[in-house]
C-alpha positions, 0 to 999 in steps of 0.5 A: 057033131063038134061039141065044146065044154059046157061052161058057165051054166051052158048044157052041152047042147047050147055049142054044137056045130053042124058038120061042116060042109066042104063043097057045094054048101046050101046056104040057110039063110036068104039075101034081102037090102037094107040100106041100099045093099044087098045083104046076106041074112041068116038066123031066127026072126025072134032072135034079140041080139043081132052080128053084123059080118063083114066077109072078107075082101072076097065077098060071098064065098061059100065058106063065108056064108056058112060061117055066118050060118055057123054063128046063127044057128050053132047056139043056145043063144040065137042071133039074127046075122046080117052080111051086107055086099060093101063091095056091090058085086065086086069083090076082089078076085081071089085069083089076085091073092097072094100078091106075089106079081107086080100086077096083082100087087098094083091090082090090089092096091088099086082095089084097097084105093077104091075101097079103103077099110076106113070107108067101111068102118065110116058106113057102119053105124048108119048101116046099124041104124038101118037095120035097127029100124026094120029090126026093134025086136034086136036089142043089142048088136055084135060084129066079127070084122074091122073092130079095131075102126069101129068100136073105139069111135063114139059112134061105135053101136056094138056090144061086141066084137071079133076079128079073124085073121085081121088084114091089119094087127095095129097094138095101138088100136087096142088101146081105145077099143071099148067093147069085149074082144075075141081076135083070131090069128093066124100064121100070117099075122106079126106074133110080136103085134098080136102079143102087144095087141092083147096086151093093150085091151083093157076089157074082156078078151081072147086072143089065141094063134092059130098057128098052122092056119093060114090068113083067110082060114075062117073065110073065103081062103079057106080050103074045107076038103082039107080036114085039118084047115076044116077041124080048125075053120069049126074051132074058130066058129065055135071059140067065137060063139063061146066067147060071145055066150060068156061075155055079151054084155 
Protein backbone atom coordinates (compact mmCIF):
# COMPACT_ATOMS: atom_id res chain seq x y z
CA UNK A 1 0.00 0.00 0.00
CA UNK A 2 1.56 3.43 -1.18
CA UNK A 3 0.99 5.91 1.52
CA UNK A 4 1.46 10.01 1.17
CA UNK A 5 2.06 12.23 4.27
CA UNK A 6 -0.72 12.92 5.99
CA UNK A 7 -1.05 16.96 5.57
CA UNK A 8 -3.58 19.65 6.33
CA UNK A 9 -5.55 17.63 8.62
CA UNK A 10 -5.78 14.66 6.45
CA UNK A 11 -5.11 11.03 8.60
CA UNK A 12 -2.62 8.85 6.71
CA UNK A 13 -5.23 6.71 5.68
CA UNK A 14 -7.31 9.40 3.47
CA UNK A 15 -4.09 8.89 0.37
CA UNK A 16 -3.55 5.08 0.22
CA UNK A 17 -3.40 3.77 -3.24
CA UNK A 18 -4.09 0.27 -3.89
CA UNK A 19 -1.06 -1.87 -5.61
CA UNK A 20 -1.08 -1.05 -9.11
CA UNK A 21 -2.17 -3.86 -11.17
CA UNK A 22 0.39 -4.13 -14.38
CA UNK A 23 -1.55 -6.72 -16.55
CA UNK A 24 -4.86 -7.94 -16.90
CA UNK A 25 -6.67 -5.25 -14.57
CA UNK A 26 -10.42 -5.61 -13.62
CA UNK A 27 -11.84 -2.50 -13.62
CA UNK A 28 -14.34 -1.34 -10.91
CA UNK A 29 -16.46 0.84 -12.32
CA UNK A 30 -18.86 0.35 -15.26
CA UNK A 31 -19.81 2.15 -18.77
CA UNK A 32 -23.17 3.99 -18.90
CA UNK A 33 -24.05 7.01 -21.82
CA UNK A 34 -24.61 10.31 -21.44
CA UNK A 35 -24.87 12.53 -23.96
CA UNK A 36 -24.67 10.35 -26.38
CA UNK A 37 -21.25 8.52 -25.58
CA UNK A 38 -20.56 5.96 -24.28
CA UNK A 39 -18.52 6.96 -20.85
CA UNK A 40 -16.62 4.90 -18.38
CA UNK A 41 -18.10 5.80 -14.58
CA UNK A 42 -16.35 4.89 -11.41
CA UNK A 43 -16.74 6.11 -7.87
CA UNK A 44 -19.37 6.30 -4.93
CA UNK A 45 -22.83 7.18 -6.07
CA UNK A 46 -22.85 9.61 -2.72
CA UNK A 47 -20.05 11.26 -3.77
CA UNK A 48 -20.62 15.18 -4.11
CA UNK A 49 -17.90 16.16 -6.25
CA UNK A 50 -17.37 14.62 -9.65
CA UNK A 51 -13.86 14.60 -12.36
CA UNK A 52 -14.33 14.57 -15.80
CA UNK A 53 -11.24 12.37 -17.28
CA UNK A 54 -10.32 13.02 -20.68
CA UNK A 55 -8.08 9.79 -21.53
CA UNK A 56 -5.67 10.18 -23.85
CA UNK A 57 -5.74 9.79 -27.69
CA UNK A 58 -5.63 6.12 -27.31
CA UNK A 59 -8.89 5.75 -25.48
CA UNK A 60 -9.58 3.12 -23.07
CA UNK A 61 -6.61 1.44 -22.27
CA UNK A 62 -6.02 -0.36 -19.22
CA UNK A 63 -3.82 1.81 -17.55
CA UNK A 64 -6.44 4.56 -18.35
CA UNK A 65 -9.18 2.97 -16.42
CA UNK A 66 -7.23 2.32 -13.45
CA UNK A 67 -6.21 5.62 -13.31
CA UNK A 68 -9.31 6.85 -13.40
CA UNK A 69 -10.34 4.08 -10.54
CA UNK A 70 -7.08 5.22 -8.67
CA UNK A 71 -8.73 8.69 -8.40
CA UNK A 72 -12.25 7.42 -7.16
CA UNK A 73 -11.31 5.11 -4.88
CA UNK A 74 -7.78 6.22 -3.21
CA UNK A 75 -9.15 9.11 -0.96
CA UNK A 76 -10.92 10.15 1.95
CA UNK A 77 -12.50 12.63 -0.27
CA UNK A 78 -14.53 10.48 -2.80
CA UNK A 79 -15.23 11.37 -6.29
CA UNK A 80 -17.63 10.20 -8.73
CA UNK A 81 -15.24 10.04 -12.18
CA UNK A 82 -16.80 9.82 -15.49
CA UNK A 83 -14.75 8.99 -18.81
CA UNK A 84 -16.77 9.84 -21.79
CA UNK A 85 -15.58 7.91 -25.58
CA UNK A 86 -14.97 11.27 -27.54
CA UNK A 87 -13.45 9.31 -30.24
CA UNK A 88 -16.63 6.91 -30.55
CA UNK A 89 -14.66 3.52 -30.61
CA UNK A 90 -11.81 5.04 -32.73
CA UNK A 91 -9.01 6.02 -31.08
CA UNK A 92 -6.03 6.20 -32.55
CA UNK A 93 -3.73 3.02 -32.93
CA UNK A 94 -1.21 3.21 -30.28
CA UNK A 95 0.88 1.51 -33.11
CA UNK A 96 1.24 4.94 -34.73
CA UNK A 97 3.00 6.32 -31.98
CA UNK A 98 5.95 7.66 -31.97
CA UNK A 99 5.80 9.11 -35.26
CA UNK A 100 8.82 8.42 -36.48
CA UNK A 101 7.62 7.27 -40.44
CA UNK A 102 5.79 9.57 -42.95
CA UNK A 103 2.69 7.34 -42.94
CA UNK A 104 2.33 7.43 -39.18
CA UNK A 105 2.99 11.00 -39.40
CA UNK A 106 0.30 11.60 -42.09
CA UNK A 107 -1.81 9.14 -40.41
CA UNK A 108 -1.68 11.12 -37.27
CA UNK A 109 -2.16 14.21 -38.77
CA UNK A 110 -5.30 12.87 -40.54
CA UNK A 111 -6.29 11.93 -36.96
CA UNK A 112 -5.73 15.40 -35.12
CA UNK A 113 -7.63 16.84 -38.46
CA UNK A 114 -10.69 14.75 -37.78
CA UNK A 115 -10.60 15.12 -34.07
CA UNK A 116 -9.07 18.32 -33.16
CA UNK A 117 -8.64 19.12 -29.02
CA UNK A 118 -10.54 22.17 -29.54
CA UNK A 119 -13.72 20.14 -30.54
CA UNK A 120 -13.16 18.37 -27.43
CA UNK A 121 -12.80 21.24 -25.26
CA UNK A 122 -16.06 23.06 -27.47
CA UNK A 123 -18.20 19.85 -26.16
CA UNK A 124 -17.32 19.89 -22.71
CA UNK A 125 -19.62 22.32 -20.78
CA UNK A 126 -22.48 20.58 -22.69
CA UNK A 127 -21.39 17.32 -21.67
CA UNK A 128 -21.13 18.89 -18.00
CA UNK A 129 -24.39 20.04 -18.26
CA UNK A 130 -25.54 16.45 -19.03
CA UNK A 131 -24.24 15.05 -16.36
CA UNK A 132 -25.33 17.57 -13.75
CA UNK A 133 -28.74 16.89 -14.81
CA UNK A 134 -28.72 13.05 -14.13
CA UNK A 135 -26.27 13.66 -11.39
CA UNK A 136 -27.71 16.73 -8.60
CA UNK A 137 -26.07 15.06 -5.81
CA UNK A 138 -22.47 16.42 -7.19
CA UNK A 139 -22.18 20.02 -6.45
CA UNK A 140 -18.92 21.09 -7.97
CA UNK A 141 -16.98 19.36 -10.87
CA UNK A 142 -12.76 18.74 -11.70
CA UNK A 143 -11.12 17.85 -14.76
CA UNK A 144 -7.65 15.93 -15.47
CA UNK A 145 -7.32 16.66 -19.29
CA UNK A 146 -7.36 19.55 -22.08
CA UNK A 147 -7.50 22.47 -18.98
CA UNK A 148 -5.63 24.81 -20.77
CA UNK A 149 -8.96 25.08 -23.42
CA UNK A 150 -11.33 24.96 -21.20
CA UNK A 151 -10.92 26.69 -17.97
CA UNK A 152 -10.01 30.24 -19.09
CA UNK A 153 -13.34 30.36 -21.25
CA UNK A 154 -16.54 31.91 -19.61
CA UNK A 155 -18.22 28.60 -20.20
CA UNK A 156 -15.58 26.81 -18.05
CA UNK A 157 -17.79 24.61 -15.47
CA UNK A 158 -14.63 23.47 -13.17
CA UNK A 159 -13.41 24.04 -10.12
CA UNK A 160 -10.21 22.32 -10.80
CA UNK A 161 -8.04 20.97 -13.03
CA UNK A 162 -4.95 18.70 -13.77
CA UNK A 163 -3.24 17.96 -16.93
CA UNK A 164 -0.58 14.92 -17.15
CA UNK A 165 1.94 15.19 -19.76
CA UNK A 166 -0.25 17.74 -21.91
CA UNK A 167 0.28 17.15 -25.94
CA UNK A 168 0.60 20.89 -26.01
CA UNK A 169 2.69 23.22 -23.29
CA UNK A 170 1.17 26.77 -24.40
CA UNK A 171 2.72 29.49 -21.48
CA UNK A 172 0.35 31.69 -22.58
CA UNK A 173 -2.31 29.72 -21.73
CA UNK A 174 -1.59 30.06 -18.21
CA UNK A 175 -2.24 33.21 -18.20
CA UNK A 176 -6.12 33.07 -18.37
CA UNK A 177 -6.76 29.78 -16.72
CA UNK A 178 -8.87 30.41 -13.70
CA UNK A 179 -9.14 27.55 -11.62
CA UNK A 180 -6.11 25.83 -9.24
CA UNK A 181 -3.72 23.67 -11.30
CA UNK A 182 -1.66 20.47 -11.07
CA UNK A 183 0.48 19.78 -14.55
CA UNK A 184 2.34 16.86 -14.80
CA UNK A 185 5.36 16.72 -17.14
CA UNK A 186 7.26 14.48 -18.43
CA UNK A 187 10.73 14.46 -20.43
CA UNK A 188 9.07 14.98 -23.48
CA UNK A 189 7.84 17.98 -22.84
CA UNK A 190 10.08 21.83 -23.50
CA UNK A 191 11.35 22.30 -19.94
CA UNK A 192 11.90 25.96 -20.84
CA UNK A 193 7.76 25.99 -21.64
CA UNK A 194 6.77 24.20 -18.39
CA UNK A 195 8.79 26.72 -16.61
CA UNK A 196 7.15 29.81 -18.38
CA UNK A 197 4.10 28.07 -18.09
CA UNK A 198 4.13 27.91 -14.03
CA UNK A 199 5.11 30.95 -14.05
CA UNK A 200 1.89 32.67 -15.79
CA UNK A 201 -0.55 30.92 -13.20
CA UNK A 202 -1.89 33.02 -11.09
CA UNK A 203 -3.64 30.64 -8.74
CA UNK A 204 -2.90 27.82 -6.67
CA UNK A 205 -0.85 25.36 -8.36
CA UNK A 206 1.77 22.36 -8.93
CA UNK A 207 4.02 22.19 -11.48
CA UNK A 208 6.52 19.22 -11.22
CA UNK A 209 9.18 17.34 -14.12
CA UNK A 210 8.80 13.70 -14.05
CA UNK A 211 12.12 13.83 -15.39
CA UNK A 212 12.72 10.07 -16.34
CA UNK A 213 9.15 9.55 -17.48
CA UNK A 214 8.04 9.35 -20.86
CA UNK A 215 4.65 11.50 -22.50
CA UNK A 216 2.11 9.24 -21.92
CA UNK A 217 3.37 7.42 -18.40
CA UNK A 218 0.19 8.28 -16.52
CA UNK A 219 -1.98 6.57 -19.26
CA UNK A 220 -2.21 4.45 -22.18
CA UNK A 221 1.77 4.69 -22.94
CA UNK A 222 2.50 3.40 -19.87
CA UNK A 223 4.57 0.17 -19.40
CA UNK A 224 3.45 -1.17 -15.43
CA UNK A 225 5.68 -4.32 -15.66
CA UNK A 226 8.12 -2.03 -15.16
CA UNK A 227 8.62 -1.08 -11.59
CA UNK A 228 9.75 2.22 -11.96
CA UNK A 229 7.42 3.51 -14.80
CA UNK A 230 4.86 2.12 -12.17
CA UNK A 231 6.30 3.53 -8.90
CA UNK A 232 6.04 7.07 -10.63
CA UNK A 233 2.41 6.30 -12.85
CA UNK A 234 1.32 5.71 -8.60
CA UNK A 235 3.20 9.05 -7.63
CA UNK A 236 1.52 11.14 -10.31
CA UNK A 237 -2.26 9.72 -9.02
CA UNK A 238 -1.37 10.10 -5.74
CA UNK A 239 0.20 14.07 -6.48
CA UNK A 240 -2.94 14.69 -8.14
CA UNK A 241 -5.55 13.50 -5.54
CA UNK A 242 -3.19 15.41 -2.76
CA UNK A 243 -3.64 18.57 -4.64
CA UNK A 244 -7.21 18.24 -5.47
CA UNK A 245 -7.66 17.37 -1.39
CA UNK A 246 -5.66 20.59 -0.48
CA UNK A 247 -7.08 22.85 -2.86
CA UNK A 248 -10.66 22.17 -4.18
CA UNK A 249 -12.36 25.34 -3.81
Amino acid sequence: MSTMPATHGHNEACCNIPPVVSTGYQPKGSYKEYGGLKTYTTGPSDAAKGIVVIYDIFGYFDQTVQGADILAHSHAQKYQVFMPDWFKGEPCPIEWYPPNTPEKQKNLGAFFGKNPPSGVAQALPGFVDTLKAKHPEIKSWGLIGVVSLVTSSDSNPFSIAAECHPAMVEPKDAETIKVPLVLLASKEEPEDKVKQFEANLKGPKHVETFKDQIHGWMAARSDLSDSRVKEEYTRGYKTVLDFFAKNWP
